[in-house]
N, C-alpha and C positions, 0 to 999 in steps of 0.2 A: 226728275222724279226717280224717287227710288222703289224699283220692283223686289218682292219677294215673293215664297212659295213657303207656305209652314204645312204640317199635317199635323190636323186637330179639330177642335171644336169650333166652330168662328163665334157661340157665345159666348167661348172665355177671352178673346182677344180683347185687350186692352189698347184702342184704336178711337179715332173722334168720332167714327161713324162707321157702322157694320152696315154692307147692303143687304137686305133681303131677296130671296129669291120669290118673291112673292105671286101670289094668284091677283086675279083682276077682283077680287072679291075686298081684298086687304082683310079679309078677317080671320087669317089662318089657315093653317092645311096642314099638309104633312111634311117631312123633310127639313127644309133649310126654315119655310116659312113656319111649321108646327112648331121646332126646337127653339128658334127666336119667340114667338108666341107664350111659349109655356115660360123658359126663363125669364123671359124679361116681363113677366107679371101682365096683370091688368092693365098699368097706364097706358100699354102699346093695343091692345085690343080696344080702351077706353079711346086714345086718338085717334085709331083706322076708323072705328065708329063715328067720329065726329066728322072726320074725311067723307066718308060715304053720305052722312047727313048735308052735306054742304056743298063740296067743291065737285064730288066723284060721286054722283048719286046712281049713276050706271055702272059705276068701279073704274077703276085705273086702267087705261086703254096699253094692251100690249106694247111695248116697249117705252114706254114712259118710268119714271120715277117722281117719287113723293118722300118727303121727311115727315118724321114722327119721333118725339121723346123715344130712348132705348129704355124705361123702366128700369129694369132693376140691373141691366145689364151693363158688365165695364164702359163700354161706350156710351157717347153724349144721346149719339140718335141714333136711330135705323133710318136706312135709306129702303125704301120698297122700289123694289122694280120687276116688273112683270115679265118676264121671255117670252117668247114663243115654245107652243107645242108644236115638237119637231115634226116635220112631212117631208115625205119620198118623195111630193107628187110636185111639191111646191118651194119653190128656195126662200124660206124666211129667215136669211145670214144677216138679212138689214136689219131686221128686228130685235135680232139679236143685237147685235150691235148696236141700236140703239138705246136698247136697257141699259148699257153700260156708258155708254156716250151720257144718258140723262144722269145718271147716278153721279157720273165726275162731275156734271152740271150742277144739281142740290149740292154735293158737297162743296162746291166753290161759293153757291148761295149762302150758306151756312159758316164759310170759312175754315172748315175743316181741313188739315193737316196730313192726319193719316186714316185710311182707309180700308177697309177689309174686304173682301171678294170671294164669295159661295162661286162654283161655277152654274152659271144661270144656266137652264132650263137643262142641264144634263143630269139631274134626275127623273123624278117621273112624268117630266114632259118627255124625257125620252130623245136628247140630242145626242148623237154618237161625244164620246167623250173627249174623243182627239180633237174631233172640229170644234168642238164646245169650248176647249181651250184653249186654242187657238185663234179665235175669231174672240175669244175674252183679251187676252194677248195683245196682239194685234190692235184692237180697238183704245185699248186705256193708252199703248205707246201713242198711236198716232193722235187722241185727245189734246190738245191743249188745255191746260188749269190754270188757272190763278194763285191758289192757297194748295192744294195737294200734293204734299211732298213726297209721300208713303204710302205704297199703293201693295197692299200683302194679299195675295190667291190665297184661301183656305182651302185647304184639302181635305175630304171627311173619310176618303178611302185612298189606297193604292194607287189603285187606278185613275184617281184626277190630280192625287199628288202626281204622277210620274209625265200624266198630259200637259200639266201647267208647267213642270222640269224642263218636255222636250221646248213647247209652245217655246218658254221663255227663251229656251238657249239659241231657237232658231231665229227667234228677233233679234236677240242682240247679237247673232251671227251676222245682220244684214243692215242693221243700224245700228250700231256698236251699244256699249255699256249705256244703260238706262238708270 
């Protein structure tokens, strides 16, 4: 699998499948989940909609993922995945990790190729941004896939560009080239 790191928008990547950093609501928010929302039109709010009517009638349980049509967006699908909100009081690293863990799961369902990666819950859930990337990191190497061959970190600021930088470079410092 090939890792990368870009700084940019994750709704202009041109990718089989963008994960969202979603709420357990799937109907939108702010951040990673609003800007996915808004560009990619109606069809994706029209899906989460039918999700909630159906499968996730209490919403998407923290650390799980779900596929939906991308709308209007370069990508085939959005992958939703929930994080955790971060706590001092309480270690939720698994949960984290398993947002990610599910989303390489859908995308193998799906047979998706390449990938793109918001860092989950390190906006206004509020994860420090080093662990945030790190434990993103971490989680996709150690993943086995099927079909995933392109696995790209988005970075929307400095600051998660340069955590997903170190993140990366310390993996492949200790498990060579990815």
């Amino acid at each position: 699998m090939r890792l990368s790191v870009v700084r940019g928008d994750i709704t202009t990547q041109e990718v089989d499948a963008v994960v969202n950093a979603a709420n357990s609501s799937l109907l939108g928010g702010g951040g990673v989940d609003g800007a996915i929302h808004r560009r990619g039109g109606p069809e994706i709010l029209a899906a989460c909609r039918e999700l909630r009517a159906t499968r996730f009638p209490d919403g998407l349980p923290t650390g799980e993922a779900v596929a939906t049509t991308a709308g209007r967006l370069p990508a085939r699908w959005v992958i939703h995945a929930v994080g955790p909100v971060y706590s001092r009081r309480e270690d939720r690293s698994a949960l984290l990790a398993s947002a990610y863990r599910n989303a390489l799961r859908v995308a193998d369902e799906l047979g998706a190729r390449s990938v793109a990666f918001p860092a989950i819950s390190a906006g206004i859930y509020g994860w420090p941004v080093d662990d945030a990337t790190r434990i993103a990191v971490r989680t996709v190497c150690e993943t086995p896939t099927s079909s995933v061959e392109e696995v790209r970190f988005v970075a929307f600021t400095d600051e998660v560009y340069d955590g997903f930088v170190a993140a990366l470079a310390e993996t492949q410092g200790t498990s060579g080239d990815r």
